[in-house]
C-alpha positions as CSV (number, residue, x, y, z in Angstrom):
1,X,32.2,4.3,42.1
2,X,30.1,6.7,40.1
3,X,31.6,5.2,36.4
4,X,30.0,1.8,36.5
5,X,26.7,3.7,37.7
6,X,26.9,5.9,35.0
7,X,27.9,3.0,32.2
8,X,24.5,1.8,33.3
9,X,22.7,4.2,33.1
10,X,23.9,5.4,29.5
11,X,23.4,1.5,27.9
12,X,20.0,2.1,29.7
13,X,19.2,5.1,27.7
14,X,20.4,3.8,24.4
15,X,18.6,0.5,24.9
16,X,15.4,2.5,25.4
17,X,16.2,5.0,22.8
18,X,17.3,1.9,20.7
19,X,13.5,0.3,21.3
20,X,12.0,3.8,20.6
21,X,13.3,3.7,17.6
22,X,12.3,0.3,16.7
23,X,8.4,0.7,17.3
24,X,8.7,3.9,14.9
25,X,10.2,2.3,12.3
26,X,6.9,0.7,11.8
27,X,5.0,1.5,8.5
28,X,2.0,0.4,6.7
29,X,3.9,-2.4,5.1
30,X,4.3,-4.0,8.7
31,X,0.4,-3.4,9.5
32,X,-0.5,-5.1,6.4
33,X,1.7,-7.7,6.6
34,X,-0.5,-10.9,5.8
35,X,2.2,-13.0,7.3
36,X,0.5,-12.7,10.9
37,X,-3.3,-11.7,12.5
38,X,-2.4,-8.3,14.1
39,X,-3.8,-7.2,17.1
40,X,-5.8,-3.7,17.1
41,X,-6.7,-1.7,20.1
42,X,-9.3,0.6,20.8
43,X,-9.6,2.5,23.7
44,X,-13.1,4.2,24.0
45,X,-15.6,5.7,26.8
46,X,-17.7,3.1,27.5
47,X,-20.5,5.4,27.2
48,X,-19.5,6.3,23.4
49,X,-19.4,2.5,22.6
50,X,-22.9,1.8,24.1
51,X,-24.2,4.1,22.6
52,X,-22.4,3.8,18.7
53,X,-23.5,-0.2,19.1
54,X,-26.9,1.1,20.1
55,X,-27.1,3.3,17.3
56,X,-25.5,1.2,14.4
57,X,-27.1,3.0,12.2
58,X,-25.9,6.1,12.4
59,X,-22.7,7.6,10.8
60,X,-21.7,9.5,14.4
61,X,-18.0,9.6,15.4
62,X,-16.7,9.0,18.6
63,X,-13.0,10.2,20.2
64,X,-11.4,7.1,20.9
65,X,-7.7,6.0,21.0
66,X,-6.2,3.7,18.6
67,X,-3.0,1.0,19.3
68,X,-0.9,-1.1,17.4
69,X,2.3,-2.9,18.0
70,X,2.9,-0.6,20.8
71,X,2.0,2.5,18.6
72,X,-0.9,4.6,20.4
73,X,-2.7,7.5,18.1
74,X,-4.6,9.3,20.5
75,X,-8.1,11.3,19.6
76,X,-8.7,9.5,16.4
77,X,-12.7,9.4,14.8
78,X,-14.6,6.1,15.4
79,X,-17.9,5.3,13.6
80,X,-20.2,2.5,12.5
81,X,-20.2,1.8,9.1
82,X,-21.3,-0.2,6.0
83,X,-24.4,-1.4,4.4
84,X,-25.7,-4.6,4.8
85,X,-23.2,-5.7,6.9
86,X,-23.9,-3.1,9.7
87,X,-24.1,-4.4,12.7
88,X,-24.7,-3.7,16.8
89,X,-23.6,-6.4,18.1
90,X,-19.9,-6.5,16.2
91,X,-19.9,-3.4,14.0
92,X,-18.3,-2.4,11.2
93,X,-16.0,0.5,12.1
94,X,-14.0,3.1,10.5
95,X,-10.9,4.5,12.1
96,X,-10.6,8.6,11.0
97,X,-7.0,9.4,12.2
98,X,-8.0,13.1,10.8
99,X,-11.5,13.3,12.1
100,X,-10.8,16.0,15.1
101,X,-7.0,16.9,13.1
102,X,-6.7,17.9,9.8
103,X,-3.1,16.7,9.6
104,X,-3.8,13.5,11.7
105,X,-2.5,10.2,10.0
106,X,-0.9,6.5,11.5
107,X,2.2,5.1,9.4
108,X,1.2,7.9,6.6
109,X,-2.3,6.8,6.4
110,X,-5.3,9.0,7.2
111,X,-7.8,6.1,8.1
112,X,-8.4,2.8,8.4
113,X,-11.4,0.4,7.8
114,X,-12.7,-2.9,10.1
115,X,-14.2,-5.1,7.8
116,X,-16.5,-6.7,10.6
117,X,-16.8,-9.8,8.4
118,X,-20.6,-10.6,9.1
119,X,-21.7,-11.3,5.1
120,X,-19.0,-13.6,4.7
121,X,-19.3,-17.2,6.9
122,X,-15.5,-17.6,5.0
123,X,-14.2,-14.9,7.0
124,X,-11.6,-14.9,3.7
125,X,-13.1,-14.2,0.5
126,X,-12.1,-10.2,0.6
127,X,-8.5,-10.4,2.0
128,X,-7.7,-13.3,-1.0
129,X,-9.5,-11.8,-3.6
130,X,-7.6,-8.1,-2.9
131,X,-4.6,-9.9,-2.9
132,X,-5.3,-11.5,-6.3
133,X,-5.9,-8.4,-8.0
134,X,-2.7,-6.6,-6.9
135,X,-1.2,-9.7,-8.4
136,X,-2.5,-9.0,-11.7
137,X,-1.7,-5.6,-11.5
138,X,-4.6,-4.3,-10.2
139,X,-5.0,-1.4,-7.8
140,X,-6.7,-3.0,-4.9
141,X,-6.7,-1.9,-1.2
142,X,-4.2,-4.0,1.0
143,X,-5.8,-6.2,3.9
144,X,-5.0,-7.8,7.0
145,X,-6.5,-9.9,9.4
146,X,-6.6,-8.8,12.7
147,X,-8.2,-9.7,16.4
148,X,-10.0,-6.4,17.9
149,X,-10.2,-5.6,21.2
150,X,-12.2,-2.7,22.7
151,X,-11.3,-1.7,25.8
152,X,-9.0,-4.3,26.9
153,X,-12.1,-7.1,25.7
154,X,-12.2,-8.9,23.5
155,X,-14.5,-8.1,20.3
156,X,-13.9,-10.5,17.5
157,X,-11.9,-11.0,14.3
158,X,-11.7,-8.3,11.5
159,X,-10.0,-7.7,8.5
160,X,-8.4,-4.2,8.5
161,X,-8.7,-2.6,5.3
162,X,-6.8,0.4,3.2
163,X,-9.6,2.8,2.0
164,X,-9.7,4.0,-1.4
165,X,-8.7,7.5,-0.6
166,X,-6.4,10.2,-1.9
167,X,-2.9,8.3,0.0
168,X,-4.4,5.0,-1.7
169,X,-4.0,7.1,-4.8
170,X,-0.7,8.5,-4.5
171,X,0.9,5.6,-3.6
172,X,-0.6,3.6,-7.1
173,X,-0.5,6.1,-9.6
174,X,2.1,8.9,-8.2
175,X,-0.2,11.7,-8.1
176,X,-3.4,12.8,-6.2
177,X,-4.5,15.8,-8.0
178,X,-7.3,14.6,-9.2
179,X,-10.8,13.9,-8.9
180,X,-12.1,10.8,-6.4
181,X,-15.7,9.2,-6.3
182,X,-16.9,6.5,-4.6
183,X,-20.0,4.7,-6.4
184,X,-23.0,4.3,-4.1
185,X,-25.9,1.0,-5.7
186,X,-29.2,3.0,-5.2
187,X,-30.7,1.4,-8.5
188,X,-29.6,-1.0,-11.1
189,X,-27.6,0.8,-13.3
190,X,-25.7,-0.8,-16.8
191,X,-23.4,2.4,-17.8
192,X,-26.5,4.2,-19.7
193,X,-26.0,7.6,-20.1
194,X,-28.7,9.3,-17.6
195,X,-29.1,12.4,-19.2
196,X,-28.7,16.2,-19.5
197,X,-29.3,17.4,-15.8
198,X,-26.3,17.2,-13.7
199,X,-28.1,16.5,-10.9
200,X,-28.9,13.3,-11.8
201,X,-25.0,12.0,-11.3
202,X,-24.2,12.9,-7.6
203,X,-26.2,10.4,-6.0
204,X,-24.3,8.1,-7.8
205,X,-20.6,9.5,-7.6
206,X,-20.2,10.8,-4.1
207,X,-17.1,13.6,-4.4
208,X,-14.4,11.9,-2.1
209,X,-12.1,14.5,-2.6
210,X,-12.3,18.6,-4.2
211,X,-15.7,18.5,-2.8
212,X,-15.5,22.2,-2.6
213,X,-15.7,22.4,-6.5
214,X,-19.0,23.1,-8.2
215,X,-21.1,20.8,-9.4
216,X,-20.0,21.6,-13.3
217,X,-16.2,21.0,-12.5
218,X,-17.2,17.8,-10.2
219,X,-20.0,16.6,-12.8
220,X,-19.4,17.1,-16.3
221,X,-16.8,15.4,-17.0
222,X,-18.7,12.1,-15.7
223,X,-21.4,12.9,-17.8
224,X,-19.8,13.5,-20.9
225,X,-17.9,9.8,-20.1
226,X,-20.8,8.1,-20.0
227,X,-22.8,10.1,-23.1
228,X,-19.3,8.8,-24.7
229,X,-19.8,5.5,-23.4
230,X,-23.2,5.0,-25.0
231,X,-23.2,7.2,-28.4
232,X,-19.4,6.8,-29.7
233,X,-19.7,5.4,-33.2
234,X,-18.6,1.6,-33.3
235,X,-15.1,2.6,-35.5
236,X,-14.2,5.2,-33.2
237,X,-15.7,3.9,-29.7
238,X,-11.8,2.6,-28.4
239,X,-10.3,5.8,-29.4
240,X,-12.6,8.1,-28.2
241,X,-14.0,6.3,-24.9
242,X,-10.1,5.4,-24.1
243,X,-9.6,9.4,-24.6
244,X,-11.7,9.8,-21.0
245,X,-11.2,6.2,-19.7
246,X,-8.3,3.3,-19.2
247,X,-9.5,0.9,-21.6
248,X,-6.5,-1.0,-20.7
249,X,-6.9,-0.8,-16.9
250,X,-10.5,-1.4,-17.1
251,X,-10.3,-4.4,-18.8
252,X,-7.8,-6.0,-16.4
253,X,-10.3,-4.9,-13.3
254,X,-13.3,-6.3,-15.2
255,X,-10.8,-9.8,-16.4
256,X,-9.8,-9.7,-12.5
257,X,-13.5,-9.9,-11.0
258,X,-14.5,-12.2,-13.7
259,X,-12.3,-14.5,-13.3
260,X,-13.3,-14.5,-9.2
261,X,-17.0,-15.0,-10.3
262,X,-17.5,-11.2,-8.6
263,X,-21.2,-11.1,-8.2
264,X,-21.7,-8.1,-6.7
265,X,-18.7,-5.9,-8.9
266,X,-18.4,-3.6,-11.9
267,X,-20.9,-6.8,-14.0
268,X,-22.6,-7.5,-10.7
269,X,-25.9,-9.7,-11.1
270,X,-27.8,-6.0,-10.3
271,X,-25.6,-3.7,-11.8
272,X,-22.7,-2.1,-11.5
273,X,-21.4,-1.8,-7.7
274,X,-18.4,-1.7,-5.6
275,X,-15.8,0.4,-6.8
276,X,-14.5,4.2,-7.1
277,X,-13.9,6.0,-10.1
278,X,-10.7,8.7,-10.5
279,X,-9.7,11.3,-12.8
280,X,-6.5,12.4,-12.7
281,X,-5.5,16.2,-12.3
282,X,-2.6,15.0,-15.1
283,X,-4.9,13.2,-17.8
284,X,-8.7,12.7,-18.7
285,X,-8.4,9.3,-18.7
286,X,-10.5,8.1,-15.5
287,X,-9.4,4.8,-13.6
288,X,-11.6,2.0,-11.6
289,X,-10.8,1.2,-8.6
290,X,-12.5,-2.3,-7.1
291,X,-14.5,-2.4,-3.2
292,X,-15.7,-4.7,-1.4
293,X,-15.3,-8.3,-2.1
294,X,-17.3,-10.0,0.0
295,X,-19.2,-11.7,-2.9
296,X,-16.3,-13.0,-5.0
297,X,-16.0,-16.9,-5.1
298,X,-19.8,-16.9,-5.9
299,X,-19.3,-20.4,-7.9
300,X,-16.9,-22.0,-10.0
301,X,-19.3,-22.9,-12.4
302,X,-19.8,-19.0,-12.7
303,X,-20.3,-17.8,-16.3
304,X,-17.4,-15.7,-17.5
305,X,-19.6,-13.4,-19.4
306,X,-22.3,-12.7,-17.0
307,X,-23.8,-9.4,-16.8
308,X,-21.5,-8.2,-19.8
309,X,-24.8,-8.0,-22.3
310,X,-26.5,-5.6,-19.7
311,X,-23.6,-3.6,-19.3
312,X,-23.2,-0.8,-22.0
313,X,-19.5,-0.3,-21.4
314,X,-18.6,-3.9,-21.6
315,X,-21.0,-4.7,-24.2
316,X,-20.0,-2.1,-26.5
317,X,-15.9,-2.9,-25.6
318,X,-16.8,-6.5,-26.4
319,X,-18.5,-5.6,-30.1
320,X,-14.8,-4.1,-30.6
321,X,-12.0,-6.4,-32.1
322,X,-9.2,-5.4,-30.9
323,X,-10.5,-4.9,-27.1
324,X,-11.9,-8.1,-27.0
325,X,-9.1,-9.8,-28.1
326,X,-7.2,-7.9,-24.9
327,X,-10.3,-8.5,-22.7
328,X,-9.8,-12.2,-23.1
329,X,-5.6,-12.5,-23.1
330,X,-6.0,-10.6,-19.9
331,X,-8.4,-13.3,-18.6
332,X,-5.9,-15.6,-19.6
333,X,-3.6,-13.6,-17.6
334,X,-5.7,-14.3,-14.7
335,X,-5.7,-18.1,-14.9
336,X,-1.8,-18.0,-14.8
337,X,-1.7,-16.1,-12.1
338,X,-4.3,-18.6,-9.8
339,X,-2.4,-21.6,-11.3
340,X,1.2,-20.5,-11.3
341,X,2.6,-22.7,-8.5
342,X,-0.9,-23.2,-7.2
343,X,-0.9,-19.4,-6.1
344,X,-5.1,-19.3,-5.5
345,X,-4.7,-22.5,-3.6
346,X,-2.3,-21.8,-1.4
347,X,-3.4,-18.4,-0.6
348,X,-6.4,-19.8,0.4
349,X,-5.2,-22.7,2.4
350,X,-3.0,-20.3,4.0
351,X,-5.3,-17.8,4.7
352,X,-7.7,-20.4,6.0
353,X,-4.9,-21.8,8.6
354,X,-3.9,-18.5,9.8
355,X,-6.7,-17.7,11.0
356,X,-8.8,-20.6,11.6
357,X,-8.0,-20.5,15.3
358,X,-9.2,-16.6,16.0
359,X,-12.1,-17.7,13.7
360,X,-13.6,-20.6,16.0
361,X,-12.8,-17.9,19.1
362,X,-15.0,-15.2,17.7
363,X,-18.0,-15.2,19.9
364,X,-19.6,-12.5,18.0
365,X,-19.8,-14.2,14.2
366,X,-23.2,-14.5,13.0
367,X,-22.5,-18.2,11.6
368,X,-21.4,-21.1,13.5
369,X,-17.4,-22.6,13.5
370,X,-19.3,-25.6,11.1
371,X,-20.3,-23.3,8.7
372,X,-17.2,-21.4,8.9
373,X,-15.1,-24.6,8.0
374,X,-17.5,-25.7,5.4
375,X,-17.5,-21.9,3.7
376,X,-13.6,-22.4,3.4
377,X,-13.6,-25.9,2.3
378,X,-16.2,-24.3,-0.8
379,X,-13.4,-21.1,-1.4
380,X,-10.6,-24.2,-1.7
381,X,-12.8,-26.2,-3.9
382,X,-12.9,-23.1,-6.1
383,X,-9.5,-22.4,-6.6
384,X,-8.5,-26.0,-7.8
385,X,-11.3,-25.8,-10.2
386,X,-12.2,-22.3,-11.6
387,X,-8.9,-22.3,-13.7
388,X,-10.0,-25.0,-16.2
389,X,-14.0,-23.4,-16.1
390,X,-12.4,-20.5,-17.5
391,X,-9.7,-21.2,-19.8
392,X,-13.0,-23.4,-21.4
393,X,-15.3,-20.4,-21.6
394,X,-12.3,-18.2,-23.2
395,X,-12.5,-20.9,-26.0
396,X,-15.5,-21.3,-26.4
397,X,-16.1,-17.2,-26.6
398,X,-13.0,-15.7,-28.1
């Protein structure tokens, strides 16, 4: 009597130890799988989300709890964020896994941003445009669509984003040792060199990580790149500027956003803007990392070369033979890529499809399901035409 009880009860445990196992076999990969919209939930007081709507503004974190696909990371960091996009009645949010625990991470990553997609009437442009650059060979934060819901209600569709941060390092270049900045737009600003005082640069290049170090260690070696930048003699600029930054690496960035009519990017229309700047423990050579692309797609009539005459760095790589000559093969590089079997098309068709349905269901968008459709239909007549715009202006400006 008691064996086919206890034959029960043991396929019972496996079967449960067999779905354990499953959910925690997850990893990032699966969150950022672009193959679905995911579903995020945040648990949160009720009074702590009144009152981080209320005050938008403010950079205060909240305890909440986070869950995905059955994964629940409790006591995680909750905040408003972002510029203009900030928002109280479907804010941006960033998701601190090591807010209240320094060793607090989910799937090996340390936080998380909701893109709440308010500057965008699209709902796309970011997700594509990421995806675009890691297909050039860019490093660009993975994104995901994803339907949000706070406290068992609904809230609206977001786009969960990778931040730039030291695990976004590691994983791209194989080392973290280094030095991380995020840029912050206060002014327009063209790669000048700004002068002697050090104090002059950490408005600009917020310390993301060794922020203990002091202000010489943090600070001089961005000021002696961009006193390199702007007084390098013309037959030694590639040399010597490529001695403190990837030439190589910036040029595929700068190809990349050019190519997506970037407007707001390292040649935005007001200077530079949206990206963070690394240097390596292991090298002096700084990398670029891209932000924020809500403003790619900005026309497909958009001048390849805009802001590059403002812009010292690009300017002066420009006035260079040989780095021209890879400025616009890497360009080129970028119109394969869109065209090859119609990638840019179908990525945004597909994009568009996915998530048309949660797009129409936001009731929280600041932009009606007309102007949604219409802002789509715009990012589509892009990609079948910004291919031949470009490959024009490469022959006309080579």
């Amino acid at each position: 009597m008691l064996k086919p009880l206890l034959r029960r009860l043991v396929i019972g445990l496996v079967l449960q130890s067999a779905a354990a196992t499953s959910v925690q076999a997850q990893t990032a990969d699966d969150l950022f799988n672009e193959g679905a919209v995911q579903t995020l939930e945040i648990t949160i007081h009720s009074r702590d989300w009144d009152s981080l709507r209320t005050n938008f503004t403010s950079n205060d974190f909240y305890p909440a709890d986070a869950t995905w696909n059955g994964l629940r990371v409790r006591n995680v960091g909750i905040r408003s964020r972002g510029l203009g996009s900030r928002s109280g009645v479907k804010p941006g949010l960033e998701v601190n896994f090591a807010h209240y625990s320094s060793r607090g991470q989910f799937l090996g990553l340390r936080a998380l941003v909701l893109d709440n997609l308010t500057t965008d009437p699209s709902m796309i442009r970011e997700r594509v445009a990421m995806a675009f650059l890691r297909r050039l060979g860019v490093p660009a934060p993975r994104e995901v669509h994803a339907n949000l819901y706070v406290n068992g209600q609904y809230s609206g569709l977001y786009v969960i984003i990778e931040p730039v941060d030291m695990v976004f390092v590691q994983r791209w270049l194989g080392e973290n040792s280094g030095a991380l900045y995020e840029y912050h737009w206060l002014t327009p600003y063209f790669a000048t060199f700004l002068g002697e005082d050090l104090d002059l640069y950490p408005p600009l290049f917020e310390p993301r990580s060794q922020e203990h170090r002091s202000i010489v260690d943090l600070f001089d070696p961005i000021r002696e790149l961009f006193r390199t930048i702007n007084s390098a003699p013309a037959d030694s600029f590639r040399e010597t500027v490529n001695a403190r930054l990837d030439l190589d690496a910036t040029l595929r960035l700068i190809a990349g956003e050019s190519f997506l009519a970037e407007w707001d990017g390292i040649l935005g229309y007001a200077g530079m803007n949206n990206f963070y700047l690394y240097r390596p423990g292991t090298s002096a050579q700084a990398r670029l990392f891209p932000w924020d692309a809500d403003h790619t797609f900005h026309a497909a009539d958009y001048p390849l070369l805009a802001g590059a005459p403002e812009n010292v760095l690009m300017r002066r790589m420009l006035e260079d033979p040989v780095l021209r000559a890879r400025y616009f093969a890497l360009v080129l590089e970028a119109v394969s890529a869109a065209s090859s079997g119609d990638w840019l098309v179908r990525e945004v068709t597909n994009a568009y499809q996915q998530i048309r349905d949660a797009a129409l269901a936001d009731p929280l968008k600041p932009y009606s399901n007309e102007e949604f459709d219409a802002a789509c239909a715009e990012l589509l007549a892009f990609a079948r035409t910004r291919a031949a715009f470009v490959t024009s202006q490469v022959q006309q400006n080579r």
